[in-house]
VEXPAFI-311836 format. One line per field, with one value per residue (C-alpha): residue in one letter; residue number from 1; x, y, z. Coordinates in Angstrom, 2 decimals, padded with zeros to 5 digits. Example, Ala and Ser with C-alpha at 12.3 -4.5 7.8 and 13.67 -1.06 7.14 Angstrom:
<sites>
rest	A|S;
nr	1|2;
c1	012.30|013.67;
c2	-004.50|-001.06;
c3	007.80|007.14;
</sites>
This chain:
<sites>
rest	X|X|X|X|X|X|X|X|X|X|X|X|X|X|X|X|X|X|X|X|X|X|X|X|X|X|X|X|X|X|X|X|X|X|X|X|X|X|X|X|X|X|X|X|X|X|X|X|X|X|X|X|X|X|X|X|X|X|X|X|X|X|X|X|X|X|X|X|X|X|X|X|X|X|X|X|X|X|X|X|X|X|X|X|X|X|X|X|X|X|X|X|X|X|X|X|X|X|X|X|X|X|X|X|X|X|X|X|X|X|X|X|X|X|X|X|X|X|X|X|X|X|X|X|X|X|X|X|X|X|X|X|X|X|X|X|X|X|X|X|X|X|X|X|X|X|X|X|X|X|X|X|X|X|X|X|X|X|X|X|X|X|X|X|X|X|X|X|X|X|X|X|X|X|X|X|X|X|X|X|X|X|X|X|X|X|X|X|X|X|X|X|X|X|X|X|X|X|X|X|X|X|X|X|X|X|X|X|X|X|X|X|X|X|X|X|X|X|X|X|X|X|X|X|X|X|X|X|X|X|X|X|X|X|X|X|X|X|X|X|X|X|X|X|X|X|X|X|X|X|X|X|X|X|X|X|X|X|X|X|X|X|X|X|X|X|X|X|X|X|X|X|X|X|X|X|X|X|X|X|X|X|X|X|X|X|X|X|X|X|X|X|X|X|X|X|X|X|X|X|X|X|X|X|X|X|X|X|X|X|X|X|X|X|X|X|X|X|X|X|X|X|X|X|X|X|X|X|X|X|X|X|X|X|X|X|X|X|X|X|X|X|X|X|X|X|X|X|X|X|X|X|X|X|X|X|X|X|X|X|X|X|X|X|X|X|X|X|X|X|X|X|X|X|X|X|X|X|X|X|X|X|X|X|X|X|X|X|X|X|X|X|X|X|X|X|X|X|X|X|X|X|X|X|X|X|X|X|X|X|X|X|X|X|X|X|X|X|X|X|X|X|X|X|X|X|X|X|X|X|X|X|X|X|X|X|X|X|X|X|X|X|X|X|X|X|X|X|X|X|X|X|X|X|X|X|X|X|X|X|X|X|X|X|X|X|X|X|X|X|X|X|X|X|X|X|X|X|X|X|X|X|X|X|X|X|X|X|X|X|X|X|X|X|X|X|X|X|X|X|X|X|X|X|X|X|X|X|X|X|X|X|X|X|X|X|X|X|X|X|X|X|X|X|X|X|X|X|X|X|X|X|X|X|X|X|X|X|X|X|X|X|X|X|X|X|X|X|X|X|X|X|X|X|X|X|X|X|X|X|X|X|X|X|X|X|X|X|X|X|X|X|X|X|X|X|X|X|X|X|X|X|X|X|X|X|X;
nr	1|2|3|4|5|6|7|8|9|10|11|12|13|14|15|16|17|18|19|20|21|22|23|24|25|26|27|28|29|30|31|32|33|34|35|36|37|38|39|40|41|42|43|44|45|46|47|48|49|50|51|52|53|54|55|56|57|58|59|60|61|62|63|64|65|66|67|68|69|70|71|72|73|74|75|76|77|78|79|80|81|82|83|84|85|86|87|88|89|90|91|92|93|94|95|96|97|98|99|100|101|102|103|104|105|106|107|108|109|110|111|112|113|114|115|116|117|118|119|120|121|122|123|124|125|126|127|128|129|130|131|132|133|134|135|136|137|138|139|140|141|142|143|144|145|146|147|148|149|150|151|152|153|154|155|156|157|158|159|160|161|162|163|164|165|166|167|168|169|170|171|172|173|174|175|176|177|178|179|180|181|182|183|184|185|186|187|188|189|190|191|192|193|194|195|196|197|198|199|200|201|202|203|204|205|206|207|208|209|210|211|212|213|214|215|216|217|218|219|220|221|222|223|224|225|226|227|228|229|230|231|232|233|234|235|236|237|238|239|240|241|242|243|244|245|246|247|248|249|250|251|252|253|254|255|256|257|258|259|260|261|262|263|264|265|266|267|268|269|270|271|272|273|274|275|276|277|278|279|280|281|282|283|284|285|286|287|288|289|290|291|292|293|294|295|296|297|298|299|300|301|302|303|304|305|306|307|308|309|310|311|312|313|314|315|316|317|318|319|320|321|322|323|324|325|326|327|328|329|330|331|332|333|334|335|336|337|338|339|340|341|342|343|344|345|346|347|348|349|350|351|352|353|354|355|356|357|358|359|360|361|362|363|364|365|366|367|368|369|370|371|372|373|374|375|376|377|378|379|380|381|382|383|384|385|386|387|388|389|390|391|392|393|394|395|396|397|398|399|400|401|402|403|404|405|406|407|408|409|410|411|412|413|414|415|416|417|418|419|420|421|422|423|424|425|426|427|428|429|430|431|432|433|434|435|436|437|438|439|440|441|442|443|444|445|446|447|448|449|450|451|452|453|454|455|456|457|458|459|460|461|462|463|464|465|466|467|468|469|470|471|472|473|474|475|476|477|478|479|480|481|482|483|484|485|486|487|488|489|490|491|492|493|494|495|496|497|498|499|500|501|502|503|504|505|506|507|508|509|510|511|512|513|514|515|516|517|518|519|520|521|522|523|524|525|526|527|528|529|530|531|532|533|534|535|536|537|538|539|540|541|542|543|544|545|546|547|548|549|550|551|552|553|554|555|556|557|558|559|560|561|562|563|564|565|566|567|568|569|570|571|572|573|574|575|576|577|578|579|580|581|582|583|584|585|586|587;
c1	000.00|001.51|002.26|000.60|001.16|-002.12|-000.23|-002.30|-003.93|-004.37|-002.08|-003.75|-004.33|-002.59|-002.07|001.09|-001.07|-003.10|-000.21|-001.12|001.73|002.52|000.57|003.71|001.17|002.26|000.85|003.82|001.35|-001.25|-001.77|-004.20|-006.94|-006.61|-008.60|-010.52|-009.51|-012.62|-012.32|-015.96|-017.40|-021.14|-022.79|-021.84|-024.15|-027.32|-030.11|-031.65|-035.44|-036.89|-036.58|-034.48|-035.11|-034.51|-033.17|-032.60|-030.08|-030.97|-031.86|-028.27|-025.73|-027.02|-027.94|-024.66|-023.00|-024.64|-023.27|-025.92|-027.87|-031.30|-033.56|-036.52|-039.03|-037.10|-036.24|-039.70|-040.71|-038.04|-039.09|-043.03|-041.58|-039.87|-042.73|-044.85|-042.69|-043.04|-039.44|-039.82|-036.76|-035.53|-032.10|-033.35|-030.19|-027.28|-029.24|-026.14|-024.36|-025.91|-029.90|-031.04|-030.59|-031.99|-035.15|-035.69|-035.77|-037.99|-040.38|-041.46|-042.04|-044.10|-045.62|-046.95|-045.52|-044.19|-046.35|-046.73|-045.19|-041.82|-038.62|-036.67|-032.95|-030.17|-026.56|-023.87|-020.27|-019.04|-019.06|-021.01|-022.37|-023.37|-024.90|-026.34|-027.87|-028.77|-031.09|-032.57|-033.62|-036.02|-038.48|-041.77|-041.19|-042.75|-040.09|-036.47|-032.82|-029.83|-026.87|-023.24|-020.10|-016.44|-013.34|-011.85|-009.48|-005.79|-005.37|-007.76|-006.51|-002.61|-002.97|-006.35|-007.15|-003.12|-004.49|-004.43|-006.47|-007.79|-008.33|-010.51|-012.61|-013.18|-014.54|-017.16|-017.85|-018.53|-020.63|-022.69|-023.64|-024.00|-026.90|-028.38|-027.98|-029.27|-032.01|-033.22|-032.81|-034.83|-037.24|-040.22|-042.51|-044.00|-041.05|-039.97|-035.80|-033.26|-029.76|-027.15|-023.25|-020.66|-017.16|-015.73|-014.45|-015.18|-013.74|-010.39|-010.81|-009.01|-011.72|-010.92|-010.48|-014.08|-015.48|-013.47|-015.02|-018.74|-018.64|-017.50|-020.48|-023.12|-021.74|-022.24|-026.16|-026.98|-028.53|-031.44|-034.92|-036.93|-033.73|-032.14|-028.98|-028.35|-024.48|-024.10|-020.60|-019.87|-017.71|-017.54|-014.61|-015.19|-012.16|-012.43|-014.38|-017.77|-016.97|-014.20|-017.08|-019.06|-016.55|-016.20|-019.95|-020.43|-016.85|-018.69|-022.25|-020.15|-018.57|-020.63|-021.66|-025.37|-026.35|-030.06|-030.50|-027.94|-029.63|-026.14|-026.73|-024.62|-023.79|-021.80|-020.55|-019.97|-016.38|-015.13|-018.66|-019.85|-022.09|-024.72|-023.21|-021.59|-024.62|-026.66|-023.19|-023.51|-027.43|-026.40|-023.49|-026.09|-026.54|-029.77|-030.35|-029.14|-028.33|-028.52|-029.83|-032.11|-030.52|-027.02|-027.04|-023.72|-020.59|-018.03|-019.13|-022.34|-023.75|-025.07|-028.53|-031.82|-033.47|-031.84|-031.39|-035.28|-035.86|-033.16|-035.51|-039.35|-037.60|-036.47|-040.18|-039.49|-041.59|-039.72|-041.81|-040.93|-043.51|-041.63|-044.78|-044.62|-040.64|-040.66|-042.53|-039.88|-036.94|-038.71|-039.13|-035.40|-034.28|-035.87|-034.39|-030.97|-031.25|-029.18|-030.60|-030.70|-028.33|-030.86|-028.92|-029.87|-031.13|-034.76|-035.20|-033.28|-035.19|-033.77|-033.11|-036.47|-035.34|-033.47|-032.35|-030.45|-032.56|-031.79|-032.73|-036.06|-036.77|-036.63|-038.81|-041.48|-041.78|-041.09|-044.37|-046.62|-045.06|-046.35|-050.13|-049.74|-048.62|-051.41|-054.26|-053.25|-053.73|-056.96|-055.24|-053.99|-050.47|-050.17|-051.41|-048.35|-044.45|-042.62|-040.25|-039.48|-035.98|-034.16|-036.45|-035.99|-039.01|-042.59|-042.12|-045.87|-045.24|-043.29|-045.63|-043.22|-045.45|-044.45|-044.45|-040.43|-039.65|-038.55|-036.99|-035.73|-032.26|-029.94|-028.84|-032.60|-034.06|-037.90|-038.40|-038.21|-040.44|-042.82|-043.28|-044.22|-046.46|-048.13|-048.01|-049.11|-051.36|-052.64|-051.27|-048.94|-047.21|-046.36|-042.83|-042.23|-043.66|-041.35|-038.63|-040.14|-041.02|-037.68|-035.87|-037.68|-037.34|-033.34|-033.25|-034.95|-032.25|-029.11|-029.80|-031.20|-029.35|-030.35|-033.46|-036.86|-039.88|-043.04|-044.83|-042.34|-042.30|-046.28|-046.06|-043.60|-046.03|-049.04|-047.02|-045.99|-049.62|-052.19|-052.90|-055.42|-057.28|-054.38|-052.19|-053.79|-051.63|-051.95|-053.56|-056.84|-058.86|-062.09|-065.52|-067.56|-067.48|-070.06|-069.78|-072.00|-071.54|-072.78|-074.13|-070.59|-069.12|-067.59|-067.13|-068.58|-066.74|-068.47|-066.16|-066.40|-063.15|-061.48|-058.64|-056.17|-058.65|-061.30|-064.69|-064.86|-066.63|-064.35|-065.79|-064.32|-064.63|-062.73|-062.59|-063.12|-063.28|-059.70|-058.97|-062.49|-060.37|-057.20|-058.79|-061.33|-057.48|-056.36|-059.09|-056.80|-053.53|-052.40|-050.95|-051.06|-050.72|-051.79|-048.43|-049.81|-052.47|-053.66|-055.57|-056.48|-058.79|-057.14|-060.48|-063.41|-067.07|-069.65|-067.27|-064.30|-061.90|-060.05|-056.51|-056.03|-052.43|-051.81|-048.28|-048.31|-046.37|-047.53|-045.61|-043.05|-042.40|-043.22|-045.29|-046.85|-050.38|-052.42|-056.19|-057.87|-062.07|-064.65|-065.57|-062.99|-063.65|-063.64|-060.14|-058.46|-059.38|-058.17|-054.84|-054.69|-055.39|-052.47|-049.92|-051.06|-050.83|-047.32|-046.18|-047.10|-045.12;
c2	000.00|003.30|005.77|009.45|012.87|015.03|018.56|021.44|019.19|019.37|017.57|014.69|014.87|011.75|010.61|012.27|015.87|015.20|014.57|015.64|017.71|017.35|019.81|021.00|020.47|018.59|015.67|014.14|015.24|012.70|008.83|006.71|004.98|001.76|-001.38|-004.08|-007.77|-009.22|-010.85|-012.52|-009.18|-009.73|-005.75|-005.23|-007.88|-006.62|-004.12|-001.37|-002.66|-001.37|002.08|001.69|003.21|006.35|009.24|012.82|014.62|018.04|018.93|017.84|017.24|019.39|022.49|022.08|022.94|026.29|029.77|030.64|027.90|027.51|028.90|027.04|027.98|027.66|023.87|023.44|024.51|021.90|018.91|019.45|019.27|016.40|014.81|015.89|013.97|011.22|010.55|007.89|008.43|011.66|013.03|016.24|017.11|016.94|017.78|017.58|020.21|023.06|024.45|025.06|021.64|020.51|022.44|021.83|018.33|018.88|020.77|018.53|015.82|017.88|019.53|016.12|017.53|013.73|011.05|007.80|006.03|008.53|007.31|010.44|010.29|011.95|012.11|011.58|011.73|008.34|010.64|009.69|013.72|013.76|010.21|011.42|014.38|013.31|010.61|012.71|015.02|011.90|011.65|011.03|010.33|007.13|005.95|007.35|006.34|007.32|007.49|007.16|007.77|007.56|008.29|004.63|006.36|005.72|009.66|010.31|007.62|009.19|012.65|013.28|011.18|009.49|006.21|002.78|000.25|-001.67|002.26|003.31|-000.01|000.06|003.70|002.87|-000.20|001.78|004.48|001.92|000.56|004.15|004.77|001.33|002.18|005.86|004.40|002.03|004.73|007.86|006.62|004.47|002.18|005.03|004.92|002.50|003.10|001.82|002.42|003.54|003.00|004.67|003.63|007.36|007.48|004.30|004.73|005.61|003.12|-000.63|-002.81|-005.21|-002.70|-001.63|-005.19|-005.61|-002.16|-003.05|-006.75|-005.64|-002.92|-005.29|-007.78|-005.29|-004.36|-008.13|-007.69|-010.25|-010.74|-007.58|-005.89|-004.16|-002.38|000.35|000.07|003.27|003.20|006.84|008.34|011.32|012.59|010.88|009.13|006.89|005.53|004.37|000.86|000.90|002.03|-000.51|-003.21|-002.26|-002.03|-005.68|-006.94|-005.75|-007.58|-010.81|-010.66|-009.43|-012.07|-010.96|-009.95|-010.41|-008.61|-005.34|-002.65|-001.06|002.69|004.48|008.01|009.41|012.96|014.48|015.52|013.61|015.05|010.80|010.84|009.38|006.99|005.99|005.61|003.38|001.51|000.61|-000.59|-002.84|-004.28|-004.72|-001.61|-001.37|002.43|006.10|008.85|012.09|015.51|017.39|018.84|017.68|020.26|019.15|019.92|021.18|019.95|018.36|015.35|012.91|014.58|012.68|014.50|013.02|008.94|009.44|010.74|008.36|005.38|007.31|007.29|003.46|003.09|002.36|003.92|005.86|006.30|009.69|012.31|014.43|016.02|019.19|020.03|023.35|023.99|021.45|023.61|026.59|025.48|024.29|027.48|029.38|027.09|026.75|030.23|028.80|028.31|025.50|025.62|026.16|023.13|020.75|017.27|017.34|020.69|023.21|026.03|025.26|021.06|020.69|023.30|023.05|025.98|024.01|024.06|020.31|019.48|021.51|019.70|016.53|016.87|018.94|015.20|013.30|015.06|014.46|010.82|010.16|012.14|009.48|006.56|006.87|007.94|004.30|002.41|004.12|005.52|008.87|009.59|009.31|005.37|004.57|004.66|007.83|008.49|012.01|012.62|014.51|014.36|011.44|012.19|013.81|017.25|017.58|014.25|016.89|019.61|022.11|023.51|022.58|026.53|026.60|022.97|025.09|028.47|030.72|032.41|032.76|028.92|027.91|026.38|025.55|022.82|025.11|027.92|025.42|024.07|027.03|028.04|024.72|024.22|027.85|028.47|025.27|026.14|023.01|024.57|022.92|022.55|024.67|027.13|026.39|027.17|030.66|031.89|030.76|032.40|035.93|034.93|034.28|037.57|039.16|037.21|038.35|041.97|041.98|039.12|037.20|034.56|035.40|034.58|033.11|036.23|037.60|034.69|035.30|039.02|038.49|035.81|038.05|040.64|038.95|036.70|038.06|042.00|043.11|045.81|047.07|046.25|046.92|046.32|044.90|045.74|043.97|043.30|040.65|041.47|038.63|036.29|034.02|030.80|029.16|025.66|024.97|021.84|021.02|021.62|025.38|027.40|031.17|033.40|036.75|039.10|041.78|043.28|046.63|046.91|049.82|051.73|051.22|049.15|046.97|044.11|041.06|037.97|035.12|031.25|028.23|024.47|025.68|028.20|028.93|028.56|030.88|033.53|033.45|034.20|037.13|038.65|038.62|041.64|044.10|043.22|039.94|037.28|034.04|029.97|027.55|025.80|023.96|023.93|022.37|022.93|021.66|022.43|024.02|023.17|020.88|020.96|023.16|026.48|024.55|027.10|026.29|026.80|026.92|027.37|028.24|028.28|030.91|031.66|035.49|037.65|035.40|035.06|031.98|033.27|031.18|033.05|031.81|032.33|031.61|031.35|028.87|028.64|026.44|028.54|031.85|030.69|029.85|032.66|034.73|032.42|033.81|037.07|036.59|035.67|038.76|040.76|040.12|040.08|043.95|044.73;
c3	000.00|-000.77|001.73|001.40|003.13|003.62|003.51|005.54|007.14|011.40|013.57|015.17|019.00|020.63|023.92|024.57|023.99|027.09|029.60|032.97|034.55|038.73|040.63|042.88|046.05|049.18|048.44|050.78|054.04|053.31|053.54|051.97|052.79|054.51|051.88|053.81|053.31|052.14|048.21|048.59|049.38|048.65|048.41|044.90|043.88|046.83|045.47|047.83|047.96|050.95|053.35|055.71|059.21|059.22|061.70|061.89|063.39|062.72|066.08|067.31|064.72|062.11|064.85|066.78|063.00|062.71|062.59|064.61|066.33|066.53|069.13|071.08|068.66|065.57|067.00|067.86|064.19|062.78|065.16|063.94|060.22|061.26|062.73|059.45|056.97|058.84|060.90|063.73|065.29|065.89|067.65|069.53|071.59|073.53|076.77|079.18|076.98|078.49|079.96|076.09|074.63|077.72|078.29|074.74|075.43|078.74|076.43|074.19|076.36|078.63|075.97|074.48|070.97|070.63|068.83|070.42|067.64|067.69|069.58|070.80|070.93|073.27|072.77|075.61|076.08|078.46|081.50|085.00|085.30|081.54|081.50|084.51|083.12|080.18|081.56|083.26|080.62|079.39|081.99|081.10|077.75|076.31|073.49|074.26|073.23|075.38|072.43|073.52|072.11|072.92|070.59|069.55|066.59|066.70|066.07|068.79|071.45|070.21|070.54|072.61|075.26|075.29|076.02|075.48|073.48|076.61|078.37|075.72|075.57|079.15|078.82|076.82|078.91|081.95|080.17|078.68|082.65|084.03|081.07|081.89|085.89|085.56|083.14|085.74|088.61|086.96|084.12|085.05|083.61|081.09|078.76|076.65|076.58|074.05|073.84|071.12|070.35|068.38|068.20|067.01|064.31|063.00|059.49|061.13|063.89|063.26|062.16|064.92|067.61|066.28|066.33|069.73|071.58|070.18|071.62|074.70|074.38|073.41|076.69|079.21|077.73|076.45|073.22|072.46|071.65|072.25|073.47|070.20|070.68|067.73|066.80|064.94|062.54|061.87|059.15|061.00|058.70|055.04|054.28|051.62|048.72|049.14|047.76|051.13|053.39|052.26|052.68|056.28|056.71|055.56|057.47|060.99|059.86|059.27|062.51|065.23|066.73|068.41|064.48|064.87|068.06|066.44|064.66|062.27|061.99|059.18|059.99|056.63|056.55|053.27|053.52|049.78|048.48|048.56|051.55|049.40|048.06|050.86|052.62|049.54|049.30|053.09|052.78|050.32|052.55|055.65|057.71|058.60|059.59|057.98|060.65|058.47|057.82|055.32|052.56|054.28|056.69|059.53|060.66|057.29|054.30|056.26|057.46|054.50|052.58|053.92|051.00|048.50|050.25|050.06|047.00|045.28|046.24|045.42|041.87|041.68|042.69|046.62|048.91|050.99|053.85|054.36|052.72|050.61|048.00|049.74|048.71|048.67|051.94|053.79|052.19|053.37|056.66|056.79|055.57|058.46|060.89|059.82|058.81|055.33|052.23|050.01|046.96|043.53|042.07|045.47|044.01|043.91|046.32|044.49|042.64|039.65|039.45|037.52|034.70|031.32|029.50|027.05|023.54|022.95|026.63|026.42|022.98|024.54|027.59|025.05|023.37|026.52|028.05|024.56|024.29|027.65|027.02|024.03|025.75|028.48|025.56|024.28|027.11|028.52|031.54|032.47|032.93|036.31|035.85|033.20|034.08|033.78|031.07|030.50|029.02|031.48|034.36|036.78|038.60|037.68|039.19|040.37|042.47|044.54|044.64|041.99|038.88|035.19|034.66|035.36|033.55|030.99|031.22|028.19|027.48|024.58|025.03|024.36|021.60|020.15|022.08|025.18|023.91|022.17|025.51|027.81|025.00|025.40|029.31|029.79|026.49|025.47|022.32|019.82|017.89|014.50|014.31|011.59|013.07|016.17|014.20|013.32|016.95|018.30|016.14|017.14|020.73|020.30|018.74|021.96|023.94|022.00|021.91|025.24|027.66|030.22|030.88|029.40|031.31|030.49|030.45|028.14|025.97|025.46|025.23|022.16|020.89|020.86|019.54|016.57|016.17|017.58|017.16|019.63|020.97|023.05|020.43|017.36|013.76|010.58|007.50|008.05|010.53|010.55|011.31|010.01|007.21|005.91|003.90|000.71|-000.65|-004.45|-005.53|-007.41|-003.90|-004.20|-001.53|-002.12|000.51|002.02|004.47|006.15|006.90|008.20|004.88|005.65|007.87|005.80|006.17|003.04|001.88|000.45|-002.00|-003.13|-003.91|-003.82|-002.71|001.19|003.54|003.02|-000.95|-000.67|001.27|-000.52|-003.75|-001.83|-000.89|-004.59|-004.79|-002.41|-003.73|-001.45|-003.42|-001.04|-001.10|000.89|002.51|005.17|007.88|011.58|014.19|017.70|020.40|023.34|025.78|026.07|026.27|024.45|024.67|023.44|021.52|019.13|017.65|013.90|012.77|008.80|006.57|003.54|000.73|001.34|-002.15|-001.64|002.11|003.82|007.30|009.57|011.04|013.99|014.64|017.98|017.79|019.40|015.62|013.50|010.14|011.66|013.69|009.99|008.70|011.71|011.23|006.96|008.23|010.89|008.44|006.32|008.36|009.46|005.72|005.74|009.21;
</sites>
């Protein structure tokens, strides 16, 4: 084969063009990640099927985080969301850690703000005045869990506390008998008391140091039927991968050895931006229970995003047992209480995660939503009955109480699809997609010279502006009064209008094979030369004042023009639609 040289040609890219250069950054400062031993890992293999039990830590984890915590009735307002949406269990504190968490606490137990079927939750450090107090913060309550934590980290046992293995394990043996002593010494009868255990911070912590502190946990409290301990695993600092977490998560289930009788808790924070993840990974590898906050409120980059672990299974079709159709009034309502708002690009909450701007996404979602009117009109069901499949849009945005009006929102990246659609949603008016083509481009003309997003009212403003003269905006050179149509035996249309021509009243006649061909030829009589391209119509309501929508193509002197007409009469709303693109031939 002969060889050739394409002169003035490009150079090819190769892989040598995309070399990555070192960063110059100390990278020398930092280790990584320790990998768990464990080649017949099962999680990759597991599916999330079911809700897991959920709890919130926005009263305690998430308010401790904030620049400026939140006050009794802004925690009261958060707890009765809480309660709303349907959370069970519910951290509301860190009583011994001063008279506010505590009162808090004393309020809403003697308040009777806390449904029967609700467990409270306290957190503890392993001291005998903090246990001590923090019991006693739960009395009278009828479902309450005492959580307790100790540091177990080798950073934290090095540097911290300066002690050994065995020291730290028997610290969080004692604390676990002071709750159970205190528990039996100041709560009665009335409340129903469980107990929680963290091994801080477990992703840091040796696995069998973890394992080792958590047996000698579950020993002291005797886990067993109708006694569940909660063994909560934090990542209190994200560390690693998710697929790491998970092999830890699934290296604890295998070895505890009181399994049934353990409730694993997974308590991500978001520090490598994989909370998420890290949390779905660790379902999958056995834990049994998320600790988390809305919209990932927490210390630093935040605890992991109950929002979005709930949402992620309502759109695999898993009930999530958490009531999320109301999202705006839940980010409100966080947004007071945090006194932070909720980033407009926040999975499923923010203000903007339902809305393309891109003309090829808004194109796509335009025929997602008519494939799906389609889809449903074929089976006899309505389109809430039949799977969802909108391009673009994992879930249906109404399931979550948002609109349709900002699905699609206009700017110079936009395309017909988008401004086909608001006309649609907001109008009732299909365009054909010709004449999609023709309004966009007057629309990306409005957003060249002018900038910036162009609303819906703006959208329809230009639309009636270039369509649809009226009273207020009065142009064109002719303007319909009546018209009235004969049909000879031989089936031709005879054509009477009256029509305002250039200011003047004037009477226009024609005939042809319709209504239409009838009022082409009446327009040859003032001068209009104009063709028939193409022509539909729909109604835009139903029932005996149904309106219609008749849209017309023209070959108008030349010009192709689209023209609209809008009349509870079909005949009168095509001629209205000639008379449009008439009209706008003479602008």
């Amino acid at each position: 084969m002969s060889q050739h040289t394409f002169v003035g040609r490009p150079t090819p890219i190769t892989n040598a063009t995309h070399t990555q250069q070192p960063s110059g950054m100390p990278i020398h400062k930092y280790g990584s990640y320790e990998q768990v031993d464990i080649p017949d890992r099962t999680w990759p293999e597991a599916r999330v099927t079911k809700a897991p039990r959920w709890l919130s830590t926005d009263l305690r984890d998430g308010n401790q985080s904030l620049i400026d915590p939140m006050t009794p009735a802004r925690k009261r307002e958060m707890f009765d969301l809480l309660v709303r949406m349907g959370y069970k269990e519910i951290e509301v504190g860190f009583p011994s850690s001063g008279e506010t968490d505590f009162n808090f606490v004393r309020s809403i137990i003697e308040e009777g703000a806390i449904p029967d079927d609700v467990t409270i939750s306290v957190l503890t450090q392993a001291r005998e005045d903090l246990i001590e107090r923090t019991v006693e913060s739960l009395v009278g309550a009828k479902r309450a869990t005492v959580h307790l934590y100790n540091a177990t980290a080798p950073t934290f046992r090095r540097v911290v506390f300066r002690g050994s293995k065995e020291q730290i394990k028997q610290i969080a043996v004692d604390g676990t008998r002071l709750v159970m002593e205190y528990a039996d010494k100041l709560l009665g009868p009335e409340t129903v008391f469980g107990y929680q255990y963290s091994p801080e911070i477990f992703t840091d912590t040796e696995l069998d140091f973890a394992l080792e502190v958590c047996e000698a946990v579950c020993d002291v409290w005797q886990p067993a039927e109708g006694r569940e301990i909660i063994l909560n695993l934090p990542a209190t600092v994200e560390r690693s991968t998710p697929s790491t977490h998970a092999d830890r998560f699934e290296w604890m289930a295998r070895n505890l050895t009181r399994r049934a009788h353990i409730c694993i808790s997974v308590h991500p924070h978001n520090d490598r931006g994989t909370a998420v993840a890290a949390a779905e990974l660790a379902l999958m590898a056995g834990a049994d229970r998320v600790e988390g906050c809305l919209f990932g409120q927490g210390e630093r980059t935040g605890n992991v995003d109950l929002i979005t672990l709930g949402m992620n299974l309502f759109s695999q079709g898993i009930d999530p047992q958490i009531d999320f159709s109301q999202i705006d009034e839940i980010r409100r309502t966080s947004e007071y209480c945090n006194q932070m708002e909720v980033h407009p690009r926040h999975p499923y909450a923010g203000d903007l995660v339902y809305t393309a701007f891109s003309g090829s996404h808004q194109d796509a979602i335009k025929k997602g939503f008519d494939a799906m009117e389609a889809d449903a009109a074929a089976q006899g069901k309505t389109v809430d009955d039949i799977e969802w499949a909108v391009p673009y849009l994992p879930i249906d945005p109404k399931d979550v109480g948002r609109s349709y009006e900002a699905v699609i929102r206009v700017n110079s990246q936009s395309g017909k699809g988008g401004i086909a659609y608001v006309l649609k949603n907001d109008h009732k008016l299909d365009l054909p997609r010709r004449m999609q083509i023709e309004f966009s481009r007057i629309i990306q003309a409005k957003t060249d010279s002018e900038g910036g997003e162009v609303t819906p009212k703006a959208i329809w403003d230009a639309f009636q502006d270039e369509y649809l003269p009226n009273p207020e905006n009065p142009w064109g050179r002719v303007q319909l009064r009546s018209g009235q149509t004969t049909t000879d035996k031989d089936g031709t249309d005879t054509l009477t209008v009256e029509a305002v021509v250039d200011g003047v009243e004037t009477v226009l006649d024609g005939s042809g094979n319709g209504p239409i061909s009838a009022f082409f030829d009446a327009l040859a009589g003032i001068g209009v030369d104009a063709r028939l391209l193409d022509y539909t119509e729909h109604t835009m309501s139903e029932g005996a004042s149904a309106v219609a929508a008749s849209y017309i193509e023209c070959a108008i002197d030349g010009r192709v023009l689209w023209g609209i007409g809008i009349d509870s009469n079909t005949t009168r709303a095509s001629l209205k639609a000639v008379i449009s693109a008439v009209n706008r031939a003479g602008r």
